[in-house]
Structure formats: structure tokens, C-alpha cells
PyMOL commands that place a pseudoatom at each C-alpha (Angstrom):
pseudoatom trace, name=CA, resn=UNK, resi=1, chain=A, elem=C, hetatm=0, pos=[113.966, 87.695, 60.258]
pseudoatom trace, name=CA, resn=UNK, resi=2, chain=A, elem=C, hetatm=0, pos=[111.385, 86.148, 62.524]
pseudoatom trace, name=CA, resn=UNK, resi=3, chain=A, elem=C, hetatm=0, pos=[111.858, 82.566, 63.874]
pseudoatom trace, name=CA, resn=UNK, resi=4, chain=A, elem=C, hetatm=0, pos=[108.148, 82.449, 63.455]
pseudoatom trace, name=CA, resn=UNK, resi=5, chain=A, elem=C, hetatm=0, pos=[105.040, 84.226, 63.449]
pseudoatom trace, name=CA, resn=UNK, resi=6, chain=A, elem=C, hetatm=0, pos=[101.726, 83.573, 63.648]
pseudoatom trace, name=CA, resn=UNK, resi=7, chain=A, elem=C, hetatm=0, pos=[97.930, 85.064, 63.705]
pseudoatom trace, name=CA, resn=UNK, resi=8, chain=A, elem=C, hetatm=0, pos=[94.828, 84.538, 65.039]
pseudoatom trace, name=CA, resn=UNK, resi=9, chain=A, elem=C, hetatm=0, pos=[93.681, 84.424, 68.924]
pseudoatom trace, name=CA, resn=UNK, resi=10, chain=A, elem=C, hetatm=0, pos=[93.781, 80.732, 68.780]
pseudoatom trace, name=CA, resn=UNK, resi=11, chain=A, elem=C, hetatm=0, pos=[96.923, 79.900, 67.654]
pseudoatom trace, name=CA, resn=UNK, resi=12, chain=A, elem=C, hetatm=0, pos=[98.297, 82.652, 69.630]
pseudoatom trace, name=CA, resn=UNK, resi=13, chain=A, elem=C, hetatm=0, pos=[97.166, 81.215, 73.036]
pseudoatom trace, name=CA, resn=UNK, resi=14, chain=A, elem=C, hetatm=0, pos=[98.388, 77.858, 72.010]
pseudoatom trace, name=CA, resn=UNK, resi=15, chain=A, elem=C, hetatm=0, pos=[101.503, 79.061, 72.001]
pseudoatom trace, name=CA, resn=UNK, resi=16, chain=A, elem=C, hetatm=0, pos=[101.340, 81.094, 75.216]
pseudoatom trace, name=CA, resn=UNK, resi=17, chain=A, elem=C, hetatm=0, pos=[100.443, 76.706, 76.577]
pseudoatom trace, name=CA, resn=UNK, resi=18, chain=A, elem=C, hetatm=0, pos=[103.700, 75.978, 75.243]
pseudoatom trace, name=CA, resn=UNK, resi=19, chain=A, elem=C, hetatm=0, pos=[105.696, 78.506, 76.514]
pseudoatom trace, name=CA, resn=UNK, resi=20, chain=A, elem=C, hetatm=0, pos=[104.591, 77.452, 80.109]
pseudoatom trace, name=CA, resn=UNK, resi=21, chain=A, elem=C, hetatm=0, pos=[105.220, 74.054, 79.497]
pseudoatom trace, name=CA, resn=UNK, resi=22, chain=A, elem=C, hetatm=0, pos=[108.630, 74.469, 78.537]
pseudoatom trace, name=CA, resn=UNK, resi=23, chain=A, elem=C, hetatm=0, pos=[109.179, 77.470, 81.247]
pseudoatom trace, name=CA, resn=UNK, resi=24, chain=A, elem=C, hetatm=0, pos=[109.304, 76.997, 84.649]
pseudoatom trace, name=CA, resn=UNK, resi=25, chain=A, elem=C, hetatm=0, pos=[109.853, 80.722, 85.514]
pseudoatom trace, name=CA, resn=UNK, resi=26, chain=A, elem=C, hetatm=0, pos=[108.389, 82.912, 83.904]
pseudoatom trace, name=CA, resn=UNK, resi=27, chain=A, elem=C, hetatm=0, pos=[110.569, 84.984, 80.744]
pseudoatom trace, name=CA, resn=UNK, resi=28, chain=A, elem=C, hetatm=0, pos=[112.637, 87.758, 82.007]
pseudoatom trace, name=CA, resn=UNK, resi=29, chain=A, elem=C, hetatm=0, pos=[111.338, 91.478, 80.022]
pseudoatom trace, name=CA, resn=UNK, resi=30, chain=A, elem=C, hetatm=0, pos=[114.448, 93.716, 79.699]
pseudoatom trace, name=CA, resn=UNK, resi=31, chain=A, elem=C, hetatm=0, pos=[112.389, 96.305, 77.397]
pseudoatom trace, name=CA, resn=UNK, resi=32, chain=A, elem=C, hetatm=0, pos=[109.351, 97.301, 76.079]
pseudoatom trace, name=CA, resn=UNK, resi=33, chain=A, elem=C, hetatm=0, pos=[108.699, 100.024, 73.331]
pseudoatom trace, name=CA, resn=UNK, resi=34, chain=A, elem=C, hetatm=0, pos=[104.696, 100.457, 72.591]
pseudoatom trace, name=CA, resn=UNK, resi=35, chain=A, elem=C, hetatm=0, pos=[103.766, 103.089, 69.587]
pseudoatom trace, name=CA, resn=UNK, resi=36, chain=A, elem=C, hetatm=0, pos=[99.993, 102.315, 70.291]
pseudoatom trace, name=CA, resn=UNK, resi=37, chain=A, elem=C, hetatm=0, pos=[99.340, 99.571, 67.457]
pseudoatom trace, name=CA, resn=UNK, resi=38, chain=A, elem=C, hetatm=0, pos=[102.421, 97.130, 67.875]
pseudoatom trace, name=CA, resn=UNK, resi=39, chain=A, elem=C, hetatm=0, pos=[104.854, 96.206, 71.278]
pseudoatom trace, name=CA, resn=UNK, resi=40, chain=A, elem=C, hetatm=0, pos=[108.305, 95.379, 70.674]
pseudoatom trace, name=CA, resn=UNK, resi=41, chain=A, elem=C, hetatm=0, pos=[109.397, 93.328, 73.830]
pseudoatom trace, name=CA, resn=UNK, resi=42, chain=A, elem=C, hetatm=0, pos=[112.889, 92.216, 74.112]
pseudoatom trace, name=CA, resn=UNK, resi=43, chain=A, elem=C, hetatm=0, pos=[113.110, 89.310, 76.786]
pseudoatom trace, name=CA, resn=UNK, resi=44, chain=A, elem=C, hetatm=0, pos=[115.508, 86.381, 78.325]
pseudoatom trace, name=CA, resn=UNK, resi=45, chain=A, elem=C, hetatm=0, pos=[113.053, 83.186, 77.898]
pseudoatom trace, name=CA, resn=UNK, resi=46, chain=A, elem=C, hetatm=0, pos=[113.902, 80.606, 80.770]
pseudoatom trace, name=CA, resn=UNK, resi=47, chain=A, elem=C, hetatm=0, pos=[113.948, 77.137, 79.027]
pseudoatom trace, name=CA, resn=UNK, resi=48, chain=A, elem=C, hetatm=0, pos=[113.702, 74.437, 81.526]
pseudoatom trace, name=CA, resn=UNK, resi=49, chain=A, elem=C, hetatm=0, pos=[110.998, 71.536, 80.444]
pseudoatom trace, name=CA, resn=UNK, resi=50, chain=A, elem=C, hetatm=0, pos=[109.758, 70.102, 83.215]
pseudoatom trace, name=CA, resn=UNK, resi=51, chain=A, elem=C, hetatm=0, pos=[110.972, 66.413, 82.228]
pseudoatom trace, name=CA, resn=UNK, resi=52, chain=A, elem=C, hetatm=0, pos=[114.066, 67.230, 83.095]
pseudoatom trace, name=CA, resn=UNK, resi=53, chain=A, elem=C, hetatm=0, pos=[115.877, 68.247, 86.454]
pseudoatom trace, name=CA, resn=UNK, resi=54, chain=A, elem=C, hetatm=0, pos=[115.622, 71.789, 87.590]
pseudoatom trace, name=CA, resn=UNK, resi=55, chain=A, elem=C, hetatm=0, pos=[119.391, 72.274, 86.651]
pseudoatom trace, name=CA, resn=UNK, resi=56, chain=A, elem=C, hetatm=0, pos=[118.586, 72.053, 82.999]
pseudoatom trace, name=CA, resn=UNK, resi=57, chain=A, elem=C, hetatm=0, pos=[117.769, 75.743, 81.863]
pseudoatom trace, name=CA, resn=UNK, resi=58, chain=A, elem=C, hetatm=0, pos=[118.549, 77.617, 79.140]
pseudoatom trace, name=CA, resn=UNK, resi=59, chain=A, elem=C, hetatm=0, pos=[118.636, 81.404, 78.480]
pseudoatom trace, name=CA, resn=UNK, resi=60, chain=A, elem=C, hetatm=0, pos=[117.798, 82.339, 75.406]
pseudoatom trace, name=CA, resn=UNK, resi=61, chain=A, elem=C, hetatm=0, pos=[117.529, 86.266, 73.990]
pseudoatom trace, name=CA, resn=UNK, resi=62, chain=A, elem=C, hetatm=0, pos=[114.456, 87.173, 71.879]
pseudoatom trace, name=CA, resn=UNK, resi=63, chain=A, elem=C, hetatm=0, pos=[112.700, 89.896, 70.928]
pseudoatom trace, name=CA, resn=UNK, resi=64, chain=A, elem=C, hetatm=0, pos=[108.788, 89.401, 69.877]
pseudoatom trace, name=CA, resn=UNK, resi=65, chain=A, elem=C, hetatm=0, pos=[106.545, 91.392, 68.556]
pseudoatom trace, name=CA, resn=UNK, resi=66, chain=A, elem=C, hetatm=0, pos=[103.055, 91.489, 69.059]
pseudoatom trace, name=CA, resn=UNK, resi=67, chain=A, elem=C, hetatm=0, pos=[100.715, 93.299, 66.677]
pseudoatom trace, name=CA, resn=UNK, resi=68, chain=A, elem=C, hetatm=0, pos=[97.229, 95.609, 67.847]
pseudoatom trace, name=CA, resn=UNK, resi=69, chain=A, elem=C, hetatm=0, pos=[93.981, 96.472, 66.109]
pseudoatom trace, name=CA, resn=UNK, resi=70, chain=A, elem=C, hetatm=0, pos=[90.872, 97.767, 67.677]
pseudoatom trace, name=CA, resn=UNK, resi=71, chain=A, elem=C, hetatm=0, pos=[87.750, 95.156, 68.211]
pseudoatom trace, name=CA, resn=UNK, resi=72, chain=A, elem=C, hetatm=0, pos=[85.289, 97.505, 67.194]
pseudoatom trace, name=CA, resn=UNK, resi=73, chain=A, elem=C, hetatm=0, pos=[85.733, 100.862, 65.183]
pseudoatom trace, name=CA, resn=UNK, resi=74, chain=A, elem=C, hetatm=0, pos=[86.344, 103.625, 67.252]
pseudoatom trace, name=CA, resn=UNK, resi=75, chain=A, elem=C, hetatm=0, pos=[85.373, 101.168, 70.568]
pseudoatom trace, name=CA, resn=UNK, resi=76, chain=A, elem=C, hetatm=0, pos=[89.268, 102.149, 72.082]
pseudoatom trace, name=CA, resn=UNK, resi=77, chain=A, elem=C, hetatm=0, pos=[89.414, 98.452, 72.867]
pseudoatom trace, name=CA, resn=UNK, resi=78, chain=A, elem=C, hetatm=0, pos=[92.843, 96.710, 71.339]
pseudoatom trace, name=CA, resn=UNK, resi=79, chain=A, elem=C, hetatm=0, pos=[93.420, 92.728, 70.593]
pseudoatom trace, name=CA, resn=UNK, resi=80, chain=A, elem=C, hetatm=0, pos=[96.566, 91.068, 69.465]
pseudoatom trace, name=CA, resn=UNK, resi=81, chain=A, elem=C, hetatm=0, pos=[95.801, 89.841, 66.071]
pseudoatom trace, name=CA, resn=UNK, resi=82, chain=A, elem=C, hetatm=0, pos=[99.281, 88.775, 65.262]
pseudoatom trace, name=CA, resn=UNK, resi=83, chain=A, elem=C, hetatm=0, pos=[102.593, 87.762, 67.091]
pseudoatom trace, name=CA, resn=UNK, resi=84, chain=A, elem=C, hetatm=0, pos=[106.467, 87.239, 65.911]
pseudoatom trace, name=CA, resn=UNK, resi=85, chain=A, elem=C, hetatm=0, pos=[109.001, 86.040, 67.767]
pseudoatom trace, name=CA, resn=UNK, resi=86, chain=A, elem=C, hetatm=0, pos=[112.470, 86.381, 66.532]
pseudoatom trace, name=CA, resn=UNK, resi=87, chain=A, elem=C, hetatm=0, pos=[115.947, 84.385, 67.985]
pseudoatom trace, name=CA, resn=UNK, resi=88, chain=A, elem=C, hetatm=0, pos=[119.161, 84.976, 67.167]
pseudoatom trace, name=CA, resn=UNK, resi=89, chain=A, elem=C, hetatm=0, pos=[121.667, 82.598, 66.082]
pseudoatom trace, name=CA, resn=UNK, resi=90, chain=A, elem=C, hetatm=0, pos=[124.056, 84.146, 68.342]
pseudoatom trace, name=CA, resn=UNK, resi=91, chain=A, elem=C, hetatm=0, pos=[121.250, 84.087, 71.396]
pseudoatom trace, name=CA, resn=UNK, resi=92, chain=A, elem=C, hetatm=0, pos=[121.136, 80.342, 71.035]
pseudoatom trace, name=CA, resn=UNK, resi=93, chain=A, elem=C, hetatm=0, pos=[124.405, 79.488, 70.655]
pseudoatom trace, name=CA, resn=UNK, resi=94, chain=A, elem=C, hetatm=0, pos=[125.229, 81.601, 74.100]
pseudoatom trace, name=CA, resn=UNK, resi=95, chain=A, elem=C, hetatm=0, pos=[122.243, 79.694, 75.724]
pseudoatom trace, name=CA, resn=UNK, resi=96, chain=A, elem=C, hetatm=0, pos=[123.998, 76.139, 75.481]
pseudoatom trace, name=CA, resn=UNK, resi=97, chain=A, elem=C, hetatm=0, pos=[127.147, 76.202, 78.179]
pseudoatom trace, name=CA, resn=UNK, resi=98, chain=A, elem=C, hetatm=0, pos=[129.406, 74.139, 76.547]
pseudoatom trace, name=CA, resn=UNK, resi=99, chain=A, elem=C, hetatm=0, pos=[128.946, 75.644, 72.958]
pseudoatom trace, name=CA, resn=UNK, resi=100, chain=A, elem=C, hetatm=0, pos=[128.837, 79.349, 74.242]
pseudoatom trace, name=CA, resn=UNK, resi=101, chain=A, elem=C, hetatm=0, pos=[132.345, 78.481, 76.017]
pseudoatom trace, name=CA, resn=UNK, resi=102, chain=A, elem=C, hetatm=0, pos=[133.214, 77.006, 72.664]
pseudoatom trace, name=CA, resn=UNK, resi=103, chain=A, elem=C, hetatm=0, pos=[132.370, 80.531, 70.861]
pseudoatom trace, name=CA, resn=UNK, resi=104, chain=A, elem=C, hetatm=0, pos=[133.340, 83.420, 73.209]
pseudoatom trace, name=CA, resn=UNK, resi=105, chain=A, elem=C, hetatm=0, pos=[136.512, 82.061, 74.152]
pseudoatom trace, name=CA, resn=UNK, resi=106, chain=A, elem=C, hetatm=0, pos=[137.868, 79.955, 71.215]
pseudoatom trace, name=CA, resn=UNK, resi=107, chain=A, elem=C, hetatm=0, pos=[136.224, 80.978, 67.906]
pseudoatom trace, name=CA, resn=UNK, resi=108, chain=A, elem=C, hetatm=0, pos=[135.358, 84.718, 68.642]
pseudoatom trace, name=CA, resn=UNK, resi=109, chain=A, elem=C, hetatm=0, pos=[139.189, 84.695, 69.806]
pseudoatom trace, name=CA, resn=UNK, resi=110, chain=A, elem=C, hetatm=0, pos=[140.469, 83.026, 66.450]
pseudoatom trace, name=CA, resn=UNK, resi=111, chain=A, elem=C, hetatm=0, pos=[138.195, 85.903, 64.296]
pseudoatom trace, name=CA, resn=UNK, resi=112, chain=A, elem=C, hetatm=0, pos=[139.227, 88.385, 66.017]
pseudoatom trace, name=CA, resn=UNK, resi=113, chain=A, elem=C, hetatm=0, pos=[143.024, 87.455, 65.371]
pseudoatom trace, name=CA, resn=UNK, resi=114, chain=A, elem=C, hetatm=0, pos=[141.753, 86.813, 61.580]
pseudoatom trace, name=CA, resn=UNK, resi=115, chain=A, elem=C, hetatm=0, pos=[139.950, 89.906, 61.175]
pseudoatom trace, name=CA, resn=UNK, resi=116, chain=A, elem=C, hetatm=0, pos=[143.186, 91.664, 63.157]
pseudoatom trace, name=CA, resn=UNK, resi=117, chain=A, elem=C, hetatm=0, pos=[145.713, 90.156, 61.239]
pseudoatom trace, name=CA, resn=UNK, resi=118, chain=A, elem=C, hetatm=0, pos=[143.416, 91.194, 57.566]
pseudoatom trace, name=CA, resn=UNK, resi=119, chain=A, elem=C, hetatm=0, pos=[143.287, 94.648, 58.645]
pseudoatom trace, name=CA, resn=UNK, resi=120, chain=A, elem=C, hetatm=0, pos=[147.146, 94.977, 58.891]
pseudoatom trace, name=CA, resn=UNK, resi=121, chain=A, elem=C, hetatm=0, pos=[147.634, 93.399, 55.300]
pseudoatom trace, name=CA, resn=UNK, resi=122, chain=A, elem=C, hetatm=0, pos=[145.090, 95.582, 53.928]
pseudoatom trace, name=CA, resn=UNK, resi=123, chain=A, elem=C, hetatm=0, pos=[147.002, 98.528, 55.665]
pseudoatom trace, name=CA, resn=UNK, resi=124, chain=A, elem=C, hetatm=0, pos=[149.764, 97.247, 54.728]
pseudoatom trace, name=CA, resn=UNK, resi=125, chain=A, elem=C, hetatm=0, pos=[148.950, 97.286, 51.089]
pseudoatom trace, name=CA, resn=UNK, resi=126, chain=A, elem=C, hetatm=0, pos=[147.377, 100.531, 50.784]
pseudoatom trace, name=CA, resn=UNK, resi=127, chain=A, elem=C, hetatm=0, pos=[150.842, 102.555, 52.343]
pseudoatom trace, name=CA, resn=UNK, resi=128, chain=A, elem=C, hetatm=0, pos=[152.179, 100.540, 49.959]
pseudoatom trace, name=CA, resn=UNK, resi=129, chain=A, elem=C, hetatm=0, pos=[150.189, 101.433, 47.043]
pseudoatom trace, name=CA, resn=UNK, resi=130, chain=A, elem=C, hetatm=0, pos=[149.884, 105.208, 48.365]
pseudoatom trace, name=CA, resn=UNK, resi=131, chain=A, elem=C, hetatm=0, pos=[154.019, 105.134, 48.501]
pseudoatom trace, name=CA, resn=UNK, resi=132, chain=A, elem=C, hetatm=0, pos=[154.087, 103.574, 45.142]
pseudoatom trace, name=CA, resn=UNK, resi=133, chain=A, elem=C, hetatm=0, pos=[151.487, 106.524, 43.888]
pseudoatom trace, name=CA, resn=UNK, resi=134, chain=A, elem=C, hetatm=0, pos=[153.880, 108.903, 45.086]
pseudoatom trace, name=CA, resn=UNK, resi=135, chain=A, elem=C, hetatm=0, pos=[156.970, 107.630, 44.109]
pseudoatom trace, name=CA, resn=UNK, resi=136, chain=A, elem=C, hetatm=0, pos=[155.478, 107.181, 40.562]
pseudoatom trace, name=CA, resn=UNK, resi=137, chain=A, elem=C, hetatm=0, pos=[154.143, 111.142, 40.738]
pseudoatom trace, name=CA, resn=UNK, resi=138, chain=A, elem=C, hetatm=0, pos=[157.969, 111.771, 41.375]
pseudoatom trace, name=CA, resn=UNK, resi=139, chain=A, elem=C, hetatm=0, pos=[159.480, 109.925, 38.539]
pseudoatom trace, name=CA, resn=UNK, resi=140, chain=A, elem=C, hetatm=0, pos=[156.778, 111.798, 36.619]
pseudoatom trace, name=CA, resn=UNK, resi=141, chain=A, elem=C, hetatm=0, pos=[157.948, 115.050, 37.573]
pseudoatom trace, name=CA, resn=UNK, resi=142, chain=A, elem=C, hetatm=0, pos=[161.382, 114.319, 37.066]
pseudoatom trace, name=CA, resn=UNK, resi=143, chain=A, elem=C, hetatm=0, pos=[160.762, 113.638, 34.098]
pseudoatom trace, name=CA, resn=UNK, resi=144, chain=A, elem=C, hetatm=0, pos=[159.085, 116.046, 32.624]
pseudoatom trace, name=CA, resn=UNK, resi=145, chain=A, elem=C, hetatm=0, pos=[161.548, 118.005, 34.226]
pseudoatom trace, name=CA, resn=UNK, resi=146, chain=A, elem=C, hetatm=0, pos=[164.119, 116.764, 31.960]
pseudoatom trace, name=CA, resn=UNK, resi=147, chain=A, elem=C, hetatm=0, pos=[162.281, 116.347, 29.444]
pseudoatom trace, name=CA, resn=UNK, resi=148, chain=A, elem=C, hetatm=0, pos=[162.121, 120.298, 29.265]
pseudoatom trace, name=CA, resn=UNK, resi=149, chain=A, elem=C, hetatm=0, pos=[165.817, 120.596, 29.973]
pseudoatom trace, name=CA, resn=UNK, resi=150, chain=A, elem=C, hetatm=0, pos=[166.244, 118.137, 27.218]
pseudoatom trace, name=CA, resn=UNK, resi=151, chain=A, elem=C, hetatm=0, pos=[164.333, 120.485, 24.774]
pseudoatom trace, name=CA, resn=UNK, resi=152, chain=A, elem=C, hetatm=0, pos=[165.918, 124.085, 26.266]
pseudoatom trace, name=CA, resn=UNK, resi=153, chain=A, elem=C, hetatm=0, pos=[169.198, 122.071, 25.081]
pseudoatom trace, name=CA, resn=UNK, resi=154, chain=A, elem=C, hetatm=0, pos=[167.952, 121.174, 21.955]
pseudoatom trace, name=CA, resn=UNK, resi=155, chain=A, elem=C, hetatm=0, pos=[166.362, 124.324, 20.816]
pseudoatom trace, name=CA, resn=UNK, resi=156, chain=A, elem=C, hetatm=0, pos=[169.843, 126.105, 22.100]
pseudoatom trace, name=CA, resn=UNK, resi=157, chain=A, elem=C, hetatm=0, pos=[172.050, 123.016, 20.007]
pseudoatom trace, name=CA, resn=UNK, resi=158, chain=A, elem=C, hetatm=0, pos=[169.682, 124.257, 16.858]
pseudoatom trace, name=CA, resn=UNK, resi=159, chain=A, elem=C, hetatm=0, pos=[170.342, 127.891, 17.432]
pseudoatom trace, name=CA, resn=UNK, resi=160, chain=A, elem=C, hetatm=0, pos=[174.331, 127.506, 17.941]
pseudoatom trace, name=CA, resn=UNK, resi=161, chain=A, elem=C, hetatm=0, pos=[174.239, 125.186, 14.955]
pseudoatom trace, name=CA, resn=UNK, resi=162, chain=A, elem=C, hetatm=0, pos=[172.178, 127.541, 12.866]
pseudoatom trace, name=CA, resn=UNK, resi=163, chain=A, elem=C, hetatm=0, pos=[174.547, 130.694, 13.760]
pseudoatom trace, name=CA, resn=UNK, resi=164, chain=A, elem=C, hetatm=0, pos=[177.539, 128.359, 13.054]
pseudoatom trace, name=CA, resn=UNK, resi=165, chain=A, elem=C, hetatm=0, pos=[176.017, 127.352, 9.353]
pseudoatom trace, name=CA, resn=UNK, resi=166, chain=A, elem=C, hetatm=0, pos=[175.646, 131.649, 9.112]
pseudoatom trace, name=CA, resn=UNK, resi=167, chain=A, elem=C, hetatm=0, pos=[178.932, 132.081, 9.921]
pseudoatom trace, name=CA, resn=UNK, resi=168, chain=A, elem=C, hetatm=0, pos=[180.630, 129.788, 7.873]
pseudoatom trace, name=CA, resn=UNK, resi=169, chain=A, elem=C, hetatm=0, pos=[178.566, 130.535, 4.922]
pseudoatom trace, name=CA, resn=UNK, resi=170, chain=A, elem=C, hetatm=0, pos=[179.996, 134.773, 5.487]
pseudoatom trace, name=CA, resn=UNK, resi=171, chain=A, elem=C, hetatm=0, pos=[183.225, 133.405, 6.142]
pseudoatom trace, name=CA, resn=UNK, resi=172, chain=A, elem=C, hetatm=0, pos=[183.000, 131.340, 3.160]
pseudoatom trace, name=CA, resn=UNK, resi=173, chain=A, elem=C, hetatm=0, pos=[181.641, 134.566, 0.855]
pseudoatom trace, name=CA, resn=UNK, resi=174, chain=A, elem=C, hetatm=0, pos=[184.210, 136.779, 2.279]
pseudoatom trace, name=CA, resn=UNK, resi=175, chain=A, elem=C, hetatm=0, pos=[187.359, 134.201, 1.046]
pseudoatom trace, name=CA, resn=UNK, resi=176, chain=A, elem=C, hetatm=0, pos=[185.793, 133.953, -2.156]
pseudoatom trace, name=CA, resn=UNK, resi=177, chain=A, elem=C, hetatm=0, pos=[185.407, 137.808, -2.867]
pseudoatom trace, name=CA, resn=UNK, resi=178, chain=A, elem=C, hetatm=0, pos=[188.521, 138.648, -2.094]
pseudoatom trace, name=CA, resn=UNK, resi=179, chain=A, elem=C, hetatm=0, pos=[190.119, 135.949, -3.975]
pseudoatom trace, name=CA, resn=UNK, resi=180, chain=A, elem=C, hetatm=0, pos=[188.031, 137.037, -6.768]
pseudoatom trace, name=CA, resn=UNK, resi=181, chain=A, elem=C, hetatm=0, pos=[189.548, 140.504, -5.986]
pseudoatom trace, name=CA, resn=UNK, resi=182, chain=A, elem=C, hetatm=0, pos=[192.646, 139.190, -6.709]
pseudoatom trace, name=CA, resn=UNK, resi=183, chain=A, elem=C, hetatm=0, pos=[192.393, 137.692, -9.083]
pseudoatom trace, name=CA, resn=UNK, resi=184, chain=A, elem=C, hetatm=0, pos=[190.636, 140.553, -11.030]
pseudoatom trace, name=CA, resn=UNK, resi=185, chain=A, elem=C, hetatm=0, pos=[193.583, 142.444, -10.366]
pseudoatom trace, name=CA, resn=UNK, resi=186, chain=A, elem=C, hetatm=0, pos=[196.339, 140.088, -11.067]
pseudoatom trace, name=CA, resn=UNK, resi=187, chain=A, elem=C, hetatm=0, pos=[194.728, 140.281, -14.677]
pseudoatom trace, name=CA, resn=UNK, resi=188, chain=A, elem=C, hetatm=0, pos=[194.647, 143.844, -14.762]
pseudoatom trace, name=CA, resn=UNK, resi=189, chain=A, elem=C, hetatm=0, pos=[198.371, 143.918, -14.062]
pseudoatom trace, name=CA, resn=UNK, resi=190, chain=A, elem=C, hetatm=0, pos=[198.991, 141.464, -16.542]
pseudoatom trace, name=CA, resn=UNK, resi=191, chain=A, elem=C, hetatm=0, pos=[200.598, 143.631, -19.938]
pseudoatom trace, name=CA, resn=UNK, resi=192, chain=A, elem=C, hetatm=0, pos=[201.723, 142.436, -22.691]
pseudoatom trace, name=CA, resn=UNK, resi=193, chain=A, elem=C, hetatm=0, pos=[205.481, 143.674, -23.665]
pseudoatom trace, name=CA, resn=UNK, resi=194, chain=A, elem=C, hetatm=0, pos=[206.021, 144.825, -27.446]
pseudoatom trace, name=CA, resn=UNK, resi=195, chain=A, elem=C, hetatm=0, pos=[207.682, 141.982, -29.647]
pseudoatom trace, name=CA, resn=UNK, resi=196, chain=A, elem=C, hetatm=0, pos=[211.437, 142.620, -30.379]
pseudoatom trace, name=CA, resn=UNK, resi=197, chain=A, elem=C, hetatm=0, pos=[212.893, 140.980, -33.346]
pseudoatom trace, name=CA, resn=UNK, resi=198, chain=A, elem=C, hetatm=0, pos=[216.342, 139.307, -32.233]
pseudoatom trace, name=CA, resn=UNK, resi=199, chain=A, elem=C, hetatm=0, pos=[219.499, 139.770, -34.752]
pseudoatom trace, name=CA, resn=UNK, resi=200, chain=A, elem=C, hetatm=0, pos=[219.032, 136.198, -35.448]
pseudoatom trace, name=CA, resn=UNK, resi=201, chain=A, elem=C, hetatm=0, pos=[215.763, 136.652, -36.373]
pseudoatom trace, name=CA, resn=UNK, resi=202, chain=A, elem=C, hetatm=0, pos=[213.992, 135.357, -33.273]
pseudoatom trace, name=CA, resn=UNK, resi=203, chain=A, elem=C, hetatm=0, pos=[211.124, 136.424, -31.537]
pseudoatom trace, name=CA, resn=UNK, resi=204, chain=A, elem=C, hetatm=0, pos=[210.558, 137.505, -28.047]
pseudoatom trace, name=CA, resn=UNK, resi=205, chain=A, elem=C, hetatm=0, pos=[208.533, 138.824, -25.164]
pseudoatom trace, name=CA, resn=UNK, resi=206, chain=A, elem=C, hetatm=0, pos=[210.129, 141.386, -22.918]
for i in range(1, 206): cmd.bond("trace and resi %d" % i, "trace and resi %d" % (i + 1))
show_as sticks, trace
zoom trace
């Protein structure tokens, strides 16, 4: 996002009078990338205002951008029309000494150990999930696993039981027909004797 822009040829060369006012040296250009309507121009700006003592400068990264259009149609001739400059919050803070010290070697440090020591619990966490995944896949297997072994078992408990039921029931058929048997011929053997009169007049059954 732009610190600020602005447009116009007069508002544009005030700010070109700033600039030297503030500047002693002139801004350092470290690149410059020109598609033939706009110029992106990445430079150091040298910030020492001349109220103060030559030892007062700061070094501030920015990157403006200056904007082209032609003064006449098809003249060839190009104007800036508009300009952008654009600072970055961590440009400034490494142009003050004592607050750049402050950043690079206390607070950069401390994130880094933060972000360093978040990244291990979130590793941390995810073996531990991903062992957990698998462990629970196991116990799934296992059982299913017996969960068919239960049922093999079951099915052969129903078939044993059902031949048992079979077999008692023949066994049980068998013992009755041939106790039926006999008795069927316990009856046929069974004769009656012809009645004999006693002497004394009594009757009896040989």
C-alpha cells in the first residue's frame, strides 16, 4: 500500500523541494524496471535535514512509482502525471539505530524462538494424531477380525447344536420303537390257560 501518492506536475515538483530539503545526498537507486508507461524504482533515501548535524541520517528503503502518458497523441513525448511512493514498516524501523538494534537482535530473536517452538507442538500433535489414526485403524481391524471369528464360532455352535437336537430326537425314536416292539410282543405271548375246576370247587388259572 502506498505511503502516499499524488498527481499533477505541481504537486509533484513540490515534493521533489522537499526531498532536497530533507536530503543532503542525493537517494541511493538500487533498481529500476521501465515497461514504457510506468518506472518502478526501488531506492535507499538519505534522511539528514539540514537543521541538524551531519551525523544525523537515516536510511530508509522505498520503492516509488512514477506513472507516464504521452503530451500529445502520437507526439512520442512522455510526462509523469502521477507518483507513489511506498515505505515499509520494516524499512523504517531498520532506519532508526537504536530501534533496528531493538528488532533484529531482540524481537526477531524472540519470534523466531516462538514461531520455532509452535512448529514443534504442531508437529508434535499431528504424529500424534497420525499415531492415534493408526492405532485406531488397528483396533478396527482387530476387531472385525474377531468379530468374524466370533460368528465362524457361532454359526459352527448352531450347527453342532442343531446335529445334537437330530441326534437325540433318532436316538429318542429308536428307544421308543423298540420298546413299543416289546411290548407288542410281550402281549402276543401273553395266553390265557383253560380254567380247571379244583375238587373243592375252586377256580384257577394254570
Amino acid at each position: 500500500m502506498p505511503f502516499f501518492y499524488l498527481t499533477g506536475d505541481d504537486k509533484i515538483s513540490s515534493v521533489y523541494t522537499v526531498w532536497q530539503a530533507l536530503n543532503r545526498q542525493a537517494p541511493i537507486i538500487n533498481n529500476i524496471v521501465f515497461d514504457g508507461r510506468t518506472a518502478v524504482i526501488h531506492l535507499t533515501q538519505n534522511f539528514s535535514p539540514c537543521l541538524f548535524p551531519a551525523i544525523v541520517k537515516l536510511q530508509v528503503p522505498a520503492i516509488t512509482t512514477l506513472y507516464f502518458r504521452e503530451t500529445e497523441r502520437d507526439s512520442g513525448l512522455l510526462k509523469i502525471y502521477r507518483q507513489e511512493d511506498s515505505w515499509t514498516l520494516e524499512g523504517l524501523i531498520q532506519s532508526v539505530p537504536l530501534v533496528s538494534f531493538w528488532y533484529n537482535h531482540i524481537l526477531r530473536v524472540i519470534m523466531g524462538k516462538i514461531v520455532t517452538a509452535t512448529g514443534d507442538l504442531l508437529d508434535a500433535a499431528l504424529r500424534h494424531a497420525h499415531r492415534m489414526t493408526m492405532r485406531g485403524r488397528e483396533i478396527q481391524l482387530r476387531s472385525r477380525d474377531l468379530a468374524i471369528e466370533n460368528m465362524e464360532k457361532l454359526d459352527e455352535y448352531r450347527a453342532s447344536l442343531h446335529e445334537n437336537y437330530l441326534e437325540g430326537i433318532r436316538d429318542w425314536r429308536e428307544t421308543y420303537i423298540d420298546e413299543e416292539d416289546d411290548r407288542e410282543q410281550d402281549v402276543g405271548d401273553f395266553r390265557y390257560q383253560p380254567i380247571k375246576e379244583s375238587r373243592n370247587d375252586t377256580l384257577y388259572y394254570d
